[in-house]
N, C-alpha and C positions, 0 to 999 in steps of 0.2 A: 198619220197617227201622231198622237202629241207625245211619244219619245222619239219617231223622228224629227222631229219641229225641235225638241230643246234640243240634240244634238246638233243640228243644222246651224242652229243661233249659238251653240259655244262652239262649233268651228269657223264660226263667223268672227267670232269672237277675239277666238285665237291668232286667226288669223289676220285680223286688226292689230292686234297688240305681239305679232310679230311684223308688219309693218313699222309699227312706232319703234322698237328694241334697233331695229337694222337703220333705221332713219338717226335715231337719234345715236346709237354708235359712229355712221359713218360723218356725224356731223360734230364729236366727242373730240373725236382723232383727227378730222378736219380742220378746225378752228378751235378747239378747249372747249371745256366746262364753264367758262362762265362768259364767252362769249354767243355759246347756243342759246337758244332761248324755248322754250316750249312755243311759241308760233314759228319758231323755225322749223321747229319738229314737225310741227305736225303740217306744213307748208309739204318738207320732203315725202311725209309720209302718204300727202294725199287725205289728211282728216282734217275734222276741225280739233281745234281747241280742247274741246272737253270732253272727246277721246282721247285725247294725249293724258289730260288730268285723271281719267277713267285708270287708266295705265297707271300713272305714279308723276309724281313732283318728277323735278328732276334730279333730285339726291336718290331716288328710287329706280329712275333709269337709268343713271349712272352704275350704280349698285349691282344691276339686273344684266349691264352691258359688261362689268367687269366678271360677274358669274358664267356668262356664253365664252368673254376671253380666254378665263381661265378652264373651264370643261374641254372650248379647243387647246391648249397647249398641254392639257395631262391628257388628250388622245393624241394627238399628234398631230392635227387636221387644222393648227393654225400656221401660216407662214408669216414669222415676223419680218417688217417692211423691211426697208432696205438701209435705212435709218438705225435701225438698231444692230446691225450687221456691222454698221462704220462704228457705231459705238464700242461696240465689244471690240473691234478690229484695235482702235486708238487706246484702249484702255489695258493697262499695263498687264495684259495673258491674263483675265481674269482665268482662263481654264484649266492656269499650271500653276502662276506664282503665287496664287491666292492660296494655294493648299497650304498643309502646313507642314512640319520636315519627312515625318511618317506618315507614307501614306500608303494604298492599298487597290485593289481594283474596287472593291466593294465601296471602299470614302471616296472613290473618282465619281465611283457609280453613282452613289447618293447626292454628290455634291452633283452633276449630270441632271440629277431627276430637277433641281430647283432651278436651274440655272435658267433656262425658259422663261422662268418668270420673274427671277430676276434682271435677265434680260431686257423682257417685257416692262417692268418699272424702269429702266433706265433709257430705255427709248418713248418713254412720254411718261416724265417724270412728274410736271406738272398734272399731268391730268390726273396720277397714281396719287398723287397730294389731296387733289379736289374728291377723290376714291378715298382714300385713307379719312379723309374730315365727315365725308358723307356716310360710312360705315356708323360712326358715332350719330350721326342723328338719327338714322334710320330706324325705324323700329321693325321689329319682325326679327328673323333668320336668315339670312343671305345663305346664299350656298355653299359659301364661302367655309361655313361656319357646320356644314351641316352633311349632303352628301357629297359635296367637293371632298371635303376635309377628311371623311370617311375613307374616298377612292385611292387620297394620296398616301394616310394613314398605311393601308391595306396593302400598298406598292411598298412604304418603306419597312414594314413589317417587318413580310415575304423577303427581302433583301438581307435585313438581319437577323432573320433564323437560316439563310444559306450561308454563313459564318458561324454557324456555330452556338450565337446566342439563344437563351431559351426563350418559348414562346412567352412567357407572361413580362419578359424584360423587354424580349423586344417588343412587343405594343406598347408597352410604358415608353419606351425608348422611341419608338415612331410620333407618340403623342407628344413628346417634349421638343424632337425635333418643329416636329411641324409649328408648333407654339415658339419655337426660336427664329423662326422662319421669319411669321405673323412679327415678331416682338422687331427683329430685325428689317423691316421692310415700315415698320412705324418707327424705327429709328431711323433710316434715309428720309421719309418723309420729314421729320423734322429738322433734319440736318443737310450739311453737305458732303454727305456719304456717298463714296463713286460707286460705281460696280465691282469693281477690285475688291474694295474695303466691305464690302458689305457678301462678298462672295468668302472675303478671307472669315470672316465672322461668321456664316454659316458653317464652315470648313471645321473651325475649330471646335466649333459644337458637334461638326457630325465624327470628329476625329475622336471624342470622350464617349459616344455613344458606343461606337464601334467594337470597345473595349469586349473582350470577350466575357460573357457575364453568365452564373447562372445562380440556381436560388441556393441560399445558404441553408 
């Protein structure tokens, strides 16, 4: 029947361009962003060429590979390498001194939820660079931007209405966070921001949110 035949050719489909996503990540983190090449890509993935391109440039793979990174690390289903383990290990307690003098289970907790991905920037820093530059050219929505953003939103909420704050401050309050995150991780990009310093700089934003707040 000809709705089984389209379905058949976009799971073909799909499943092309989950080849090229897994190809051109594991060759991302292998060697950078500007050493892959889209015939490299599409070498590992077993296409040619202009399925790779079918897919996206490579500021579109990149984009599409850090949207999978991050859906694995806000379910819990990524295991950062072992790289980034030494990192956080050599880096001055990002997990305690970074805080700031009051602190709380709930700013541990919060500060907890990011850390992941912060992490994750500081064990392939450069490539988070090549991520951060590619973000601006990219057109469309990344997921980043969209239902990523929504799922984390919705976790830091949840978190600040079990203190007490009311619900319309805290989703103001989850929004601005998450937008301090974003502003803070294109400030490492452009800098020489360690994990410490840029942990401590999420800390103190999530330390002002926390404030107990309700509507006047």
């Amino acid at each position: 029947m000809p709705t089984e035949h389209v379905h058949s050719r976009t799971d073909r489909r799909l499943r092309t361009e989950e080849k090229i996503i897994s190809a051109a990540a594991d060759l991302f983190l292998e060697f950078g962003y500007k050493t892959t090449t889209v015939r490299g890509i599409a070498k590992r993935a077993e296409v040619s060429v202009g399925r790779v391109m079918a897919a996206g440039d490579k500021d579109v793979l990149l984009v599409r590979c850090y949207d999978r990174w991050i859906a694995a690390l806000q379910s819990g289903t990524y295991t950062l390498p072992a790289r980034a383990h030494a990192i956080a290990e050599a880096t001055p307690s990002a997990r305690t001194d970074a805080k700031p003098a009051a602190t709380s289970a709930v700013q541990n907790h919060l500060v907890g939820i990011f850390l992941p991905f912060l992490e994750f920037f500081a064990a392939h820093e450069d490539l988070s660079r090549d991520y951060a530059a590619a973000l601006m050219r990219v057109a469309g929505k990344p997921q980043v931007f969209d239902t990523l953003a929504a799922d984390l939103q919705d976790e830091l909420s949840s978190s600040l209405i079990s203190i007490g704050i009311s619900e319309a401050y805290a989703l103001a309050s989850a929004a601005a966070l998450y937008d301090s995150y974003l502003g803070i991780l294109l400030r490492w990009a452009a800098s020489d921001m360690s994990l410490h310093e840029a942990t401590e700089a999420l800390s103190h934003s999530v330390a002002f949110h926390t404030q107990l707040r309700r509507p006047v």
